[in-house]
C-alpha positions as a printed NumPy array, in Angstrom:
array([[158.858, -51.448,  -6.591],
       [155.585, -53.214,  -5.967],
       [152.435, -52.335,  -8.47 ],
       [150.678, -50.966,  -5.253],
       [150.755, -51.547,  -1.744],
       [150.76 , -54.619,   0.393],
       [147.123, -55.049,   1.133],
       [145.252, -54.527,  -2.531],
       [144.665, -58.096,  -2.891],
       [143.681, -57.926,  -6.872],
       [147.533, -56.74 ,  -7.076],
       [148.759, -58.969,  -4.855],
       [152.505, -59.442,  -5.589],
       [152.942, -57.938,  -8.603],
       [156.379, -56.123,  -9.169],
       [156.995, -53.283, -11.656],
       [158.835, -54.401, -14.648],
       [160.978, -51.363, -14.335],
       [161.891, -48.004, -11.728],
       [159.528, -45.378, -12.4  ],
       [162.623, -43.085, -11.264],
       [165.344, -44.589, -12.969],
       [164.398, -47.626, -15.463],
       [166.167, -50.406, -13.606],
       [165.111, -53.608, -14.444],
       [163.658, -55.308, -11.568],
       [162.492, -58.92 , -13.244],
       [165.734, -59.841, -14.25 ],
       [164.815, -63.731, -14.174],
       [161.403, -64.902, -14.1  ],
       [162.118, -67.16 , -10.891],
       [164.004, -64.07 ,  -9.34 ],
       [161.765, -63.502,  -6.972],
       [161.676, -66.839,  -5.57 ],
       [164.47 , -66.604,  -3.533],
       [162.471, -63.79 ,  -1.264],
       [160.959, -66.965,   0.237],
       [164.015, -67.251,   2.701],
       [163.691, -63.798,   3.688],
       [159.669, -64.308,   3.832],
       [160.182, -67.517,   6.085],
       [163.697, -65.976,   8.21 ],
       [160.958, -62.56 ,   9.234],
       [158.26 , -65.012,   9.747],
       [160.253, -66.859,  12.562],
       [161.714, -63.355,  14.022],
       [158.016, -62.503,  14.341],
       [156.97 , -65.16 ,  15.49 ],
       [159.427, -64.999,  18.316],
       [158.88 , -61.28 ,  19.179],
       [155.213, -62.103,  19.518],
       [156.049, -64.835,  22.309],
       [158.791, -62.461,  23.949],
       [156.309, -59.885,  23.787],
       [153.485, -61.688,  25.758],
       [156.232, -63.058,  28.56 ],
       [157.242, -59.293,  29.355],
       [153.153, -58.17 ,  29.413],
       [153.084, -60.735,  32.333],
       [150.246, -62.575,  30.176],
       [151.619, -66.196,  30.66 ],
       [149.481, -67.812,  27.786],
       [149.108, -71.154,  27.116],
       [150.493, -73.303,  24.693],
       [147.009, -73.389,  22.323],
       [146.216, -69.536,  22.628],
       [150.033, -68.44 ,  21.962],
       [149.82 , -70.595,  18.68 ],
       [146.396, -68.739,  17.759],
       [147.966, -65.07 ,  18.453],
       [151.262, -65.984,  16.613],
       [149.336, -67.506,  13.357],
       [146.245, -64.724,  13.499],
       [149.052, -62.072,  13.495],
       [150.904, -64.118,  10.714],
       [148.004, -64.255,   8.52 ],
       [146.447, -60.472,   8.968],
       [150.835, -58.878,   8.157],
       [151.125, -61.549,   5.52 ],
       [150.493, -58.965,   2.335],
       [153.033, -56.621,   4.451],
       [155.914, -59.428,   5.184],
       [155.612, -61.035,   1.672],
       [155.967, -56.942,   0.289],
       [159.16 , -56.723,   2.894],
       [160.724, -59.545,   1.757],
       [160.873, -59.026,  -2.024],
       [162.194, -55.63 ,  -1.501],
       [164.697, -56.805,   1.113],
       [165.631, -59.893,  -1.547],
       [166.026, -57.487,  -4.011],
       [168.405, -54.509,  -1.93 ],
       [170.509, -57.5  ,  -1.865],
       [171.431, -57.52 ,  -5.685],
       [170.396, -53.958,  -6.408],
       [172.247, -51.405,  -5.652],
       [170.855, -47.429,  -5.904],
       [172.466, -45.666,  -8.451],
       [170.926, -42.035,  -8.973],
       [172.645, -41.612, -12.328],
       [171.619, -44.847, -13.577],
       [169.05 , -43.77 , -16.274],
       [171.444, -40.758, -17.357],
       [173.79 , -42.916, -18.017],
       [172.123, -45.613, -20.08 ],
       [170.193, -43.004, -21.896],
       [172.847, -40.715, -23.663],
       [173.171, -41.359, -27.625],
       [176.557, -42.268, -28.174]])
């Protein structure tokens, strides 16, 4: 779906126009994509949490200052992954996988 993976930053969040398997359309809209934002921000928080959970059950007890410094440095270095994540998650919810797809729109009727 994406033109390469999460962390080439010259192809940054670029999306195929089409399936190399079976010519769906991805860029149905040019503001499609936008809506992956929610799904961005909703994994953002989840991680965000799991980090803090995380740290309580280690027994590290951090303070206020050096859990915000973990959360965001982990938040900034799986950025490229989360933002990748969330477009295809946005996506799987209008998509649906059809193997015959392409046979079907390409016979000659």
């Amino acid at each position: 779906m994406l033109v390469s993976q999460p962390y080439d930053l010259s192809k940054f969040n670029k999306i195929r126009e089409h399936c190399s398997h079976c010519e769906l359309k991805f860029k149905i809209e040019p503001s499609f994509f936008y809506g992956s934002m929610y799904v961005s921000y909703g994994l953002g928080v989840g991680l965000s949490v799991s980090i803090y959970l995380f740290q309580l059950l280690l027994g590290l007890h951090l303070g206020m200052i050096q859990v915000f410094f973990l959360i965001t440095g982990l938040l900034i270095l799986l950025m490229p992954y989360i933002n990748a994540l969330s477009k295809v998650l946005w996506a799987n919810l209008f998509f649906r996988y059809d193997p015959t797809f392409k046979s079907k729109h390409n016979k000659i009727d």
